[in-house]
C-alpha positions as CSV (number, residue, x, y, z in Angstrom):
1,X,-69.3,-4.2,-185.6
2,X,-67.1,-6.7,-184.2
3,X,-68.2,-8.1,-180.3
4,X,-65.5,-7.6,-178.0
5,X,-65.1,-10.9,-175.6
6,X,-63.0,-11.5,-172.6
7,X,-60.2,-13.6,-172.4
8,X,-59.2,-15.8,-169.6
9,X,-56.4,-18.0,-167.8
10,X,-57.5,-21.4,-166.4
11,X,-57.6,-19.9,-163.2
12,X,-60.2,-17.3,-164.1
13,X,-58.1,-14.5,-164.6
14,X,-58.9,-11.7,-167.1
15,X,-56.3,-11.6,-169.4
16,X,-57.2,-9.6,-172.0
17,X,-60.3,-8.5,-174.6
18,X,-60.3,-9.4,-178.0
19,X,-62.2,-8.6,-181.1
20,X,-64.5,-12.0,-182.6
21,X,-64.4,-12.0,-186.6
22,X,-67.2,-10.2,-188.0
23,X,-67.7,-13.5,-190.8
24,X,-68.0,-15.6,-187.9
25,X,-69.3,-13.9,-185.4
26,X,-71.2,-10.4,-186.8
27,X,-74.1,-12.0,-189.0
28,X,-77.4,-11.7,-189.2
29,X,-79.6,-14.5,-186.8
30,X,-81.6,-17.0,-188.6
31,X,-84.3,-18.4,-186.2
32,X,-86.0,-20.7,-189.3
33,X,-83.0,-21.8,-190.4
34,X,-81.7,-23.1,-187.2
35,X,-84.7,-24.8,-186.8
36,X,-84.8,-26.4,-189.9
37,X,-81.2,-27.5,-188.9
38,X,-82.6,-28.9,-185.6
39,X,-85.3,-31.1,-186.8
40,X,-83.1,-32.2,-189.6
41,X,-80.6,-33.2,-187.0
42,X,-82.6,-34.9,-184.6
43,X,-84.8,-36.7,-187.6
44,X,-81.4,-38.0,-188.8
45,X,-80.1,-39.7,-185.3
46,X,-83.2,-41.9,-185.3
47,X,-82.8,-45.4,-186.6
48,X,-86.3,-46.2,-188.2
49,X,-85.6,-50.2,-187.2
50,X,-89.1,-50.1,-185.4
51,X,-91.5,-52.5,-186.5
52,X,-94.3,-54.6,-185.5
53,X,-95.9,-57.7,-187.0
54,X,-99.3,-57.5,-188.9
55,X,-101.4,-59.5,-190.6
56,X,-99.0,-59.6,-193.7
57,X,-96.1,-60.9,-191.5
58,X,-98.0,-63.5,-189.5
59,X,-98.0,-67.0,-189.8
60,X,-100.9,-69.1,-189.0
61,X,-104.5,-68.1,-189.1
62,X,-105.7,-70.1,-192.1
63,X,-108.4,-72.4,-190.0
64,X,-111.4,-70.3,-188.9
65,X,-110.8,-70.2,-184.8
66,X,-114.6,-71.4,-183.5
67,X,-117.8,-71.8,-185.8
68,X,-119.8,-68.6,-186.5
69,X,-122.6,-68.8,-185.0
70,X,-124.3,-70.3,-181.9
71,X,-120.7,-69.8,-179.8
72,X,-122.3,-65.9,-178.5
73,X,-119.1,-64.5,-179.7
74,X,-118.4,-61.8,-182.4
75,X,-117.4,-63.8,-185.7
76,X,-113.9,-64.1,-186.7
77,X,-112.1,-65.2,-189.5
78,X,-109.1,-66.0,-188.3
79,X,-106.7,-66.0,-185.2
80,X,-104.1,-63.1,-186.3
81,X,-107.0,-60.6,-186.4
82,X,-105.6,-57.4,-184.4
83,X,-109.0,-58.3,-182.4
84,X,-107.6,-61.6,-180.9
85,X,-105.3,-62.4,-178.2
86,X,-101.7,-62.6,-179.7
87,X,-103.3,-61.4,-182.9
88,X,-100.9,-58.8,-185.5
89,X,-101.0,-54.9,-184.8
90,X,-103.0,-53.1,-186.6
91,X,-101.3,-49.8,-187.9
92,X,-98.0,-50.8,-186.3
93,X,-94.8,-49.1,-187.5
94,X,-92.8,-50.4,-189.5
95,X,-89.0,-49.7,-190.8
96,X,-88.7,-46.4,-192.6
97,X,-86.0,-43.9,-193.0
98,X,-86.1,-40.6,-191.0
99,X,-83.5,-38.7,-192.6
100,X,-83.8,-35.6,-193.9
101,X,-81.2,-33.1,-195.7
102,X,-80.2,-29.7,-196.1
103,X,-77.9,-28.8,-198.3
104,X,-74.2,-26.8,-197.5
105,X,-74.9,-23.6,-197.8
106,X,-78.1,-23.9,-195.4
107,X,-76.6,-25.3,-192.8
108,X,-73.9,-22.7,-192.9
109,X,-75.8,-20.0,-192.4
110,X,-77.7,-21.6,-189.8
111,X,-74.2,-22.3,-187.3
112,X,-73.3,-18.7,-188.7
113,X,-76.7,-17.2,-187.0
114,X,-76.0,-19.3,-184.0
115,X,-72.3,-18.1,-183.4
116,X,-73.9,-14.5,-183.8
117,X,-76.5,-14.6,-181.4
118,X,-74.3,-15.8,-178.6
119,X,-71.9,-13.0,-179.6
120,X,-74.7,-10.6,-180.0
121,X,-75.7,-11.7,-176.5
122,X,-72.5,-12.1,-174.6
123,X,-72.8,-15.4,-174.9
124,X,-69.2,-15.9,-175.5
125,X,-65.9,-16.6,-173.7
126,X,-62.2,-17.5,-174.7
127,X,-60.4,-19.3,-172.6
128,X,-56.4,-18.3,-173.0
129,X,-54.7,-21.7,-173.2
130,X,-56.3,-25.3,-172.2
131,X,-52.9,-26.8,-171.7
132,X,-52.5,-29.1,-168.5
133,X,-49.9,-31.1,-166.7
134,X,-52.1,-34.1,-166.1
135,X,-56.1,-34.2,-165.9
136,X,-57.9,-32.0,-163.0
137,X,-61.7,-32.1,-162.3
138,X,-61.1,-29.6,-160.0
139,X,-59.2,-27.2,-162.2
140,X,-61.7,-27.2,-164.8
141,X,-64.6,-26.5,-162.4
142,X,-63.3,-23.7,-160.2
143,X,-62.5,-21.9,-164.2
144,X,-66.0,-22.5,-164.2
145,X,-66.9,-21.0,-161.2
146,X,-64.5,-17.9,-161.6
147,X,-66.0,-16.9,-164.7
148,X,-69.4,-17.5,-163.5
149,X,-70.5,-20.2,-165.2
150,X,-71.5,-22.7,-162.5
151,X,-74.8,-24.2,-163.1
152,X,-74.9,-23.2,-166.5
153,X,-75.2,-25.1,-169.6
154,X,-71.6,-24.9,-171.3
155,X,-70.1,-26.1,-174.7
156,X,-66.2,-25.7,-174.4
157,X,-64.8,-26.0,-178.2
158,X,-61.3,-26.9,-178.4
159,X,-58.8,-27.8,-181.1
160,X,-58.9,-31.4,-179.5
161,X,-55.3,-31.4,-179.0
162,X,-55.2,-30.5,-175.2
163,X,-56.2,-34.1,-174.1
164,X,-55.8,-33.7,-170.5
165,X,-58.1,-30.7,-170.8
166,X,-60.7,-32.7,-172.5
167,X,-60.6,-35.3,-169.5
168,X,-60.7,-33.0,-167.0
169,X,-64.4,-31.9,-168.3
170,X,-66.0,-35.0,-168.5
171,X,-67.3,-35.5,-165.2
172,X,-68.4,-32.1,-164.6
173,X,-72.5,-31.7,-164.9
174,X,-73.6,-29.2,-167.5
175,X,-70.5,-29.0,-169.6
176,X,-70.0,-30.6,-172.9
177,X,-66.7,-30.4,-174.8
178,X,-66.3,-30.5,-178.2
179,X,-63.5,-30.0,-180.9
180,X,-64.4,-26.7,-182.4
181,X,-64.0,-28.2,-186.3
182,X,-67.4,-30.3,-185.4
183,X,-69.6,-27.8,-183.4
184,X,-73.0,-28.0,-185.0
185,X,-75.9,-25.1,-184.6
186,X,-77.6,-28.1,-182.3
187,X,-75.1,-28.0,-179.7
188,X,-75.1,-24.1,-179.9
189,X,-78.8,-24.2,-178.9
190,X,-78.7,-26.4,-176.4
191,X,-75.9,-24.4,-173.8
192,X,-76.3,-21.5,-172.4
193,X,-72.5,-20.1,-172.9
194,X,-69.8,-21.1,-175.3
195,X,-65.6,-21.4,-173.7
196,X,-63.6,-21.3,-177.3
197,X,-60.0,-22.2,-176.4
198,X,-57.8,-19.7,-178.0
199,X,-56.3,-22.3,-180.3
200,X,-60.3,-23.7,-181.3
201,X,-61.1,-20.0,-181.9
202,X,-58.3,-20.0,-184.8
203,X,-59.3,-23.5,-185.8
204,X,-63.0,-22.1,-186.1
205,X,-61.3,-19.1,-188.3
206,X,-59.7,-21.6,-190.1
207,X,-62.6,-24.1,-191.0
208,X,-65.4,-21.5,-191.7
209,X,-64.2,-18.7,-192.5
């Protein structure tokens, strides 16, 4: 069954309910998947450039550092032990590749669950037109605060066209803003509410449908 969301002006005004696609919006929720799409995302964002130097990378200890015995120190070979001062690391890290992969149809289903749950649990708001004469903080956070959303995690998706829109909620704490075509079930699980612009709502139709 279709969720029915409300749809509001940029000054907070109900203007009217509509229906969310059922495709989009009226799946089944995939808790597995969208964890396997979280750690795949967050494996893939590290670098791997860590590294260390160890024995094999060191230059130097040929020359035993002190004779081996009468000295009342532990015997050592050589001064690029781990065991000496400014010796290599033993068991450092060393360059690797994190990434991982999941192919198309996985991670579809796993935004799909996401977009359902917040439906499912009126997680979900339209917001009638972002269109503004010049940027506004302000504006942006008292739309916020009318629809009840201050102090809550929000992802606003947009169709990336209303630039002055986009400016306007950069500075604001707790909101990210997004164009809908690259929202990822990462960003879904890190807010609280999602604000779809009317026009990112049909973009969002558009793309994944």
């Amino acid at each position: 069954m279709a969720s029915e969301v409300r749809v509001l002006d940029i000054t907070g005004r109900e203007v009217e309910k509509i229906a969310l696609p059922d495709p989009l919006f009226g799946g089944e929720t995939r808790p597995v998947l969208v964890h396997q799409y979280v750690k795949m995302y967050l494996a893939n964002q590290r670098q791997g450039t860590h590294s260390t130097l160890n024995r094999s990378r060191m230059r130097g200890g040929g020359a035993k550092p002190f004779k081996q015995k009468g000295t009342g120190r532990a015997r050592q070979g050589t001064n690029i032990s781990p065991l000496m001062p400014g010796g290599a690391r033993a068991f450092g890290p060393t360059p690797r590749d994190y990434r991982q992969s999941m192919n198309k149809r996985m991670r579809r289903i796993a935004l799909l669950s996401c977009l359902a749950d917040k439906a499912q649990n009126d997680k979900v708001l339209v917001l009638d037109s972002g269109d503004m004469d010049s940027p506004k903080t302000k504006t942006v956070a008292t739309f916020l605060e009318k629809a009840g959303l201050s102090n809550v995690r929000t992802l606003i998706l947009s169709e990336g066209r209303e630039l002055n829109f986009a400016l306007s909620c950069r500075n604001i704490p707790g909101v990210s803003y997004k164009r809908a075509v690259n929202v990822n079930p990462y960003d879904l699980t890190l807010c609280e509410t999602v604000v779809f612009t009317r026009s990112g709502l049909d973009r969002v139709k558009d793309v994944f449908k």
